[in-house]
N, C-alpha and C positions, 0 to 999 in steps of 0.2 A: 504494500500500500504506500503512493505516494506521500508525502508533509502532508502536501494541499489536498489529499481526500482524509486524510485526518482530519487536517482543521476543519473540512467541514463537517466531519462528522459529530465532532467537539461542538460544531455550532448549532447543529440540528438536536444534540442530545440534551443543550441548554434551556431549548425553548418547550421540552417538554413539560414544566408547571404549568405551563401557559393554558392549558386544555381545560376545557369545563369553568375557564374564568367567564366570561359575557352573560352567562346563562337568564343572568336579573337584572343585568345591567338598564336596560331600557323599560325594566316593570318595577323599580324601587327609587326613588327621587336620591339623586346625587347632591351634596351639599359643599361649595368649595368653601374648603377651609382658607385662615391667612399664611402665607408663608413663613418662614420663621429662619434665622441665620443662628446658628450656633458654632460648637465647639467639644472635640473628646479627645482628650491626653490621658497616655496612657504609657506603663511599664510594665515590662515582662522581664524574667528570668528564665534561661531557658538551660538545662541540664541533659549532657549528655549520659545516657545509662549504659550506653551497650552500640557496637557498630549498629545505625538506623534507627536506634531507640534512645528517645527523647523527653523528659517530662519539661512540663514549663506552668508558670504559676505567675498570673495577670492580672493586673488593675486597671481601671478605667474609671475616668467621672467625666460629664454627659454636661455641658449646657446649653441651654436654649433663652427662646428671648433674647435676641441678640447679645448673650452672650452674660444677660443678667443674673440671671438666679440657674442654680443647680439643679437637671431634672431628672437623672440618674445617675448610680453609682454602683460600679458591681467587680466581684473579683472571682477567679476558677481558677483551676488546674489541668490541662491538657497534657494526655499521653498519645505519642507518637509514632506508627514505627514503617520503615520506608522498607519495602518490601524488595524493591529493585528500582533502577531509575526509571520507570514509569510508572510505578504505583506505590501510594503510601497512603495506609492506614491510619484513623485516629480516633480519638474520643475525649469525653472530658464530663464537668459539669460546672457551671458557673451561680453562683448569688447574685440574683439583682434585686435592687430596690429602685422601685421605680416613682415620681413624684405624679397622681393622677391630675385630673382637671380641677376634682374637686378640694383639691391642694393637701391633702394626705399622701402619704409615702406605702404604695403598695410592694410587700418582699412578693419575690417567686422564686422557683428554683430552676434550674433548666437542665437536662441532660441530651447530651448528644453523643452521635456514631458519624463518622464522616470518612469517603473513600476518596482522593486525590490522582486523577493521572494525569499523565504531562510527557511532551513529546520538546524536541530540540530543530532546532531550523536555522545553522551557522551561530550569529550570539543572541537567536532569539529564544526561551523558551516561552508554550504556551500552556496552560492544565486546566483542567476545569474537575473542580470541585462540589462533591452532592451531599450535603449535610441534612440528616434526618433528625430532629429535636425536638423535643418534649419538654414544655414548659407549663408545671406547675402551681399555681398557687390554692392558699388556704380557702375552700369551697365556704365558709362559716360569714367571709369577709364581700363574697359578691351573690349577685344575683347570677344563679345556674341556669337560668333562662336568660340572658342576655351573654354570658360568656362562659365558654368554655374552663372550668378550674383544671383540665388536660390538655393545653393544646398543642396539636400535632401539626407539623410544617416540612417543610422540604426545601432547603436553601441549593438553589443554584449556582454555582459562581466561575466564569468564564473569565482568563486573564489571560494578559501579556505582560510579557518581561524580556527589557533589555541587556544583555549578560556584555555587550560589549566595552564597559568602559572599566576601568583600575577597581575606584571603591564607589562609584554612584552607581544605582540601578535602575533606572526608570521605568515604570510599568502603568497598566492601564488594567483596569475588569468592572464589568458587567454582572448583577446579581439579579434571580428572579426568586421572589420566595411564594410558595403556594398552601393555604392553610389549607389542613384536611378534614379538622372537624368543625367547624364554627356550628351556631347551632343554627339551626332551619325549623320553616315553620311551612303554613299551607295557605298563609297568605299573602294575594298579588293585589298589589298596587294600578289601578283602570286611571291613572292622572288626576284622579279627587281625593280618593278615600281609598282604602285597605277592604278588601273584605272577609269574609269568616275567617279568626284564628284560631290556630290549635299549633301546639308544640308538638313538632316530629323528631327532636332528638337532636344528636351532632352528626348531622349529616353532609353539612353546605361545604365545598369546596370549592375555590377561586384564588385568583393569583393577590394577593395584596400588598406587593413592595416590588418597588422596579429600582438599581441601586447604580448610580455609576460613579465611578473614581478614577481620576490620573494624578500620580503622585511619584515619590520614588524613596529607594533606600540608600542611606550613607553609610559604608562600613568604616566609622573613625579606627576600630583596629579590629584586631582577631576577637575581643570579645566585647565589643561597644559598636551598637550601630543607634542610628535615628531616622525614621521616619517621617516624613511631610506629605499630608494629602489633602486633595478637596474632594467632600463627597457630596454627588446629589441625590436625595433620595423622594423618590415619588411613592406617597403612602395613599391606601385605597383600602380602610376599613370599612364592614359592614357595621352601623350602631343601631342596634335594637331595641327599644326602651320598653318593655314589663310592667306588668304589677308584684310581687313578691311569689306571688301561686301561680305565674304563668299561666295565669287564664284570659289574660286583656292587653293586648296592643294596645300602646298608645302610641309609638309610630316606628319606625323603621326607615334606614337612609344610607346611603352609603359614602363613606367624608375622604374626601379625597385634599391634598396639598401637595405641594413640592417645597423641599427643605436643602437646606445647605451647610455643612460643617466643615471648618477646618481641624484638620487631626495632624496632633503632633504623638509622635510616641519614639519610648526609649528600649532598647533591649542589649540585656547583659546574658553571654555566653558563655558557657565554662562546661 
């Protein structure tokens, strides 16, 4: 197989969350949100255990409102192990707390499994990476008729990387993520009103994050590098609003924005 029928294979195998997103699109009222400019720095440590095996252990704080106030914070441990240069394994689990609208600070937990391959093309390499992740929070704390306390997703992530220069990297990717259980209901929206509800479970699946970034890496030595990136991110939640017994819609909509961060982060090797 040629580079170029790889990469496009890389590229068609990206766009698979995308299926089953439109399905309500045009029967549920869209709501633009305002845009918002932030900011996420962040440090890792990252430990070699064994040839291709890695643990590493991350920090990260989140702001928004251009850059005023704190809207999350969260920290995990990721193990790693590169199976040959095209494939590398991993998994982890991260703490987030996250700040909601209604200005309380929601924890959840998140567990992931993720497979990475990746191909070379002179000093380019390219990989595309599929993370499956479960994120948790305490069911006591929300309405399990407007969100899932399991939720299931699927991260896509499509990059490029320039391997040609001493210690700078420049690279570029593309992320789709696709939730798998949101919850669903049996009722459609005719352009006025909603009609008959009933709760059908977590069944809804659709794409809701479209992610892109160009940025690059600095290797200041063998075990200090820093990162610089801009990321754009296009959010396209479903919002549901309940009565407590999930027997009464009071509306449903789906809130879409476009956002902007710049990310600085640190990583120490050893």
């Amino acid at each position: 197989m040629t580079v170029m029928k790889r990469i496009l294979m890389i590229c068609l195998l990206a766009l698979i969350p995308w299926t089953g997103w439109a399905q309500d699109y045009y029967t549920i009222p869209v709501n633009d949100l305002e845009t918002d400019l932030g900011g996420r720095f962040s440090v890792s440590v990252d430990k070699k255990l064994a040839k291709g095996l890695h643990l590493s252990f991350d920090g990260e704080i989140r702001l928004k409102n251009d850059f005023a106030s704190l809207g999350r914070w969260q920290a995990g441990v990721d193990l790693t192990y590169k199976v040959n240069p095209y494939l590398k394994l991993g998994g982890g689990y991260v703490f987030i707390d996250k700040l909601n609208s209604s200005g309380s600070w929601s924890p959840r937990h998140r567990f992931y499994v993720d497979a990475t391959g990746g191909i070379r093309a002179g000093n380019w390499r390219f990989s595309l990476r599929e993370r499956l992740q479960l994120t948790h929070r305490n069911a006591a704390g929300v309405n399990v008729f407007q969100t899932n306390p399991n939720a299931l997703a699927l991260k896509s992530r499509l990059k490029a990387e320039y391997k040609g220069f001493l210690s700078v990297s420049p690279y570029a990717y593309v992320e789709l993520r696709n939730v798998f259980n949101d919850p669903a209901c049996t009722a459609k929206y005719d352009g006025t009103a909603f009609s008959d509800y009933q709760f059908t479970g977590y069944t809804d699946t659709y794409f809701n994050r479209f992610r892109g970034a160009f940025g690059l890496e600095w290797k200041l030595s063998k075990q200090h590098a820093l990162d610089f990136s801009i990321l754009g991110d296009y959010c396209y939640d479903k919002a549901v609003d309940t009565n407590a017994e999930g027997t009464k819609l009071k509306s449903i909509a789906y809130d879409r924005a476009f956002n902007t961060s710049f990310c600085i982060g640190y990583k120490f090797s050893f």
